[in-house]
C-alpha angles and dihedrals in degrees: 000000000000126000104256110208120239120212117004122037118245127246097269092054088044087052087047097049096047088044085061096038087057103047083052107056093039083051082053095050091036091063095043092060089044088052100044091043092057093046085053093045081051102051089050102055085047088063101040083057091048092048088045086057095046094044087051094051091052093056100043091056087044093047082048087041085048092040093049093052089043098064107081120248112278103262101265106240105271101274115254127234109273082231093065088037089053088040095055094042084049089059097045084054095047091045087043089056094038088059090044103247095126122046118224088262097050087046102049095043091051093050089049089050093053087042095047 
């Protein structure tokens, strides 16, 4: 039988016990940076998404911004003679002095003012 050491280990039990000491903490390492590595893979991509979004919605209010100045201006009414324009401000005046709105001074001030 052979002779079993009592107290400290051997050399070869010291070797052994470092040897595991030291797997395990590069397992352990070794996890961490796969870990870390994965929650910063993440976050990126993340990113990346939330850029894709942003940029999409950019375009799609700058295709809108494009589509709204390329229609062409609505056709502006055919313009009427001054003279219509001055007629019909020329009643309002008069119905606004018939219901009393305007005083004789006001109206009167007003029709020489579109007159004048």
């Amino acid at each position: 039988m052979p002779i079993r050491r009592i107290g400290r280990p051997g050399l070869i039990g010291t070797a052994a016990r470092t040897a595991v000491i030291a797997g395990t903490a590069s397992a352990t390492a070794g996890a961490v940076q796969r870990h870390q590595a994965n929650r910063a893979q993440q976050s990126w991509e993340a990113q990346q998404a939330e850029a894709a979004q942003e940029q999409a919605r950019i375009e799609a209010a700058a295709q809108q911004a494009a589509a709204q100045y390329a229609q062409p201006a609505p056709a502006a009414p055919a313009a009427a003679p001054a003279q219509d324009d001055l007629l019909g401000q020329l009643e309002r005046l008069g119905q606004l002095h018939a219901s009393g709105v305007l005083s004789d001074a006001e109206f009167a001030a007003a029709k020489a003012k579109l007159l004048g």
